[in-house]
C-alpha positions as CSV (number, residue, x, y, z in Angstrom):
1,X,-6.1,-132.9,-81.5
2,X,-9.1,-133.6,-83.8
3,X,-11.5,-136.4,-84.3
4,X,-11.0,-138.1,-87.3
5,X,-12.2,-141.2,-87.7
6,X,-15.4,-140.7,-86.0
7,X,-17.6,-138.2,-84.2
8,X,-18.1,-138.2,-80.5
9,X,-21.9,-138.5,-81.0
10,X,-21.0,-142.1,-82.7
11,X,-19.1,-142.9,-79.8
12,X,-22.0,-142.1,-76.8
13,X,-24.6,-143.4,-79.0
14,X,-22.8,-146.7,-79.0
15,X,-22.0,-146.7,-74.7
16,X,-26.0,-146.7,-74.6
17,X,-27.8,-144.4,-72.7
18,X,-26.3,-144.7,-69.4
19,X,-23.1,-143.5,-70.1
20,X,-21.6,-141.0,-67.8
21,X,-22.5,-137.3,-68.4
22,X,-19.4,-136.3,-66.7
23,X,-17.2,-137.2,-69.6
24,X,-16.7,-133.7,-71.5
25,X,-16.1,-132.8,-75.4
26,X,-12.5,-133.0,-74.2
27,X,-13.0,-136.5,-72.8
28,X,-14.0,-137.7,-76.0
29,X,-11.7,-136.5,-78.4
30,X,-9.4,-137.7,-76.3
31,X,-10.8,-141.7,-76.4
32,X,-11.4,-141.0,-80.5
33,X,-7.5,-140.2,-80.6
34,X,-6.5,-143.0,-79.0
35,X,-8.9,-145.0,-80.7
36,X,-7.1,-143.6,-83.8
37,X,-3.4,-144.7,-82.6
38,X,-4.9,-147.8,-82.0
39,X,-6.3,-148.8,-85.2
40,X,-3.4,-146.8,-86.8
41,X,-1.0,-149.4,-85.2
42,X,-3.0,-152.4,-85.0
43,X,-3.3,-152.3,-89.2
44,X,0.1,-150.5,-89.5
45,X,-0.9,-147.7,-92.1
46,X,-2.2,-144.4,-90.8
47,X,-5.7,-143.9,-91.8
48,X,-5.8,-140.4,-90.2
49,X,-3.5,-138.8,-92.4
50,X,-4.4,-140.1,-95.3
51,X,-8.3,-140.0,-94.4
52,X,-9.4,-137.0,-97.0
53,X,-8.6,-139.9,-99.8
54,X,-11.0,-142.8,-99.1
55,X,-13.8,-144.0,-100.4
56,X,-16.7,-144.0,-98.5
57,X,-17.3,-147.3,-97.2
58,X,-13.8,-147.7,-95.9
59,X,-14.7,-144.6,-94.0
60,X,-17.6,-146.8,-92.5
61,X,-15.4,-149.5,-91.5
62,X,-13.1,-147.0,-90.0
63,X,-15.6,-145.3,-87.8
64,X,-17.2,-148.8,-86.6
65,X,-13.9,-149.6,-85.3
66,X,-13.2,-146.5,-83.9
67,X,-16.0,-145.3,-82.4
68,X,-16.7,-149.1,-80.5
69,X,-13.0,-148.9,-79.3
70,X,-14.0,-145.6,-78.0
71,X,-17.2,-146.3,-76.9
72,X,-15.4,-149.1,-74.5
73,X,-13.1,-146.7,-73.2
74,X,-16.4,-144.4,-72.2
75,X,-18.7,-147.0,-70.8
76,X,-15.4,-148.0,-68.5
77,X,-14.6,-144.3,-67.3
78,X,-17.5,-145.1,-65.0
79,X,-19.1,-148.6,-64.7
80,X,-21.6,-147.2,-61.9
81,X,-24.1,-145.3,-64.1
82,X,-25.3,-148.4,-65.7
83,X,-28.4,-150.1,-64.4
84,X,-26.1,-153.3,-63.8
85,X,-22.6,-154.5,-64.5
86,X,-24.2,-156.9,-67.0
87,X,-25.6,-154.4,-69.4
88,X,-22.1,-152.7,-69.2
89,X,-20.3,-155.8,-69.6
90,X,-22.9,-156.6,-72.7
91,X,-22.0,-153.1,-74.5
92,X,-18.4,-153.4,-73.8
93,X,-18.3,-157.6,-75.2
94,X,-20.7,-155.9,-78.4
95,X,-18.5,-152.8,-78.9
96,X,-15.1,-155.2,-78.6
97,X,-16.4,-158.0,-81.1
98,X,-17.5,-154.3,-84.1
99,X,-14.1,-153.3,-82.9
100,X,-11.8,-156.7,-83.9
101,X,-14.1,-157.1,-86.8
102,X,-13.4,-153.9,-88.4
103,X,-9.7,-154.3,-88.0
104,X,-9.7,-157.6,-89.1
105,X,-11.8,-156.2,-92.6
106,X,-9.1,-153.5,-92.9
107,X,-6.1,-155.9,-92.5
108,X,-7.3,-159.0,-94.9
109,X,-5.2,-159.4,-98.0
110,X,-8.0,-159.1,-100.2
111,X,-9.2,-156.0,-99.0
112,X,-6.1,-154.3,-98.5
113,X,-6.4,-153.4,-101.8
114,X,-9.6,-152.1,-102.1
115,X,-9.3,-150.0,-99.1
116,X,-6.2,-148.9,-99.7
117,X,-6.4,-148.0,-103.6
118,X,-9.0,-145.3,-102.5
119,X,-6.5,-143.2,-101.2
């Protein structure tokens, strides 16, 4: 599959530098798609598909919440490269609260509309 709804450089830049180096291009693409399911279900409209038609700040909301729900997913693969289970813990708790923010953005009332009427 292909990234969509964020780049894999997004993602490692947001698991901080001591992410592992083990995880490959295929690794990523593979957290960015199921970062795209995710959100996909979580707001119940598929953002992927219809990506080409938004604007470009829903496009920003998109890849904050996908490239954090990612970025979880990568610091996890391997909690042992990080100087201490606190700083991993703090990037996962920052990368969580971008994540639920971003969806809840995309799934209030009021800007259902706007997001939605750029497709």
């Amino acid at each position: 599959m292909t990234e969509t709804l964020c780049t894999s450089g997004a993602v490692k830049l947001k698991a901080g530098s001591d992410v592992s180096t083990s995880l490959t291009g295929a690794n990523y693409t593979q957290l960015i798609n199921q970062a795209e399911g995710y959100i996909n279900t979580l707001t119940r409209y598929d953002w992927v598909a219809n990506y080409s038609g938004l604007n470009a700040i829903t496009k920003l909301i998109l890849e904050e919440a996908a490239s954090s729900y990612a970025a979880c997913s990568a610091i996890g693969y391997d909690l042992g490269q990080y100087s201490s289970n606190t700083r991993a813990q703090t990037l996962i708790n920052i990368n969580w609260a971008k994540m639920e923010n971003a969806i809840k953005q995309l799934n209030e009332d009021k800007n259902k509309t706007f997001v939605k009427n750029s497709t």
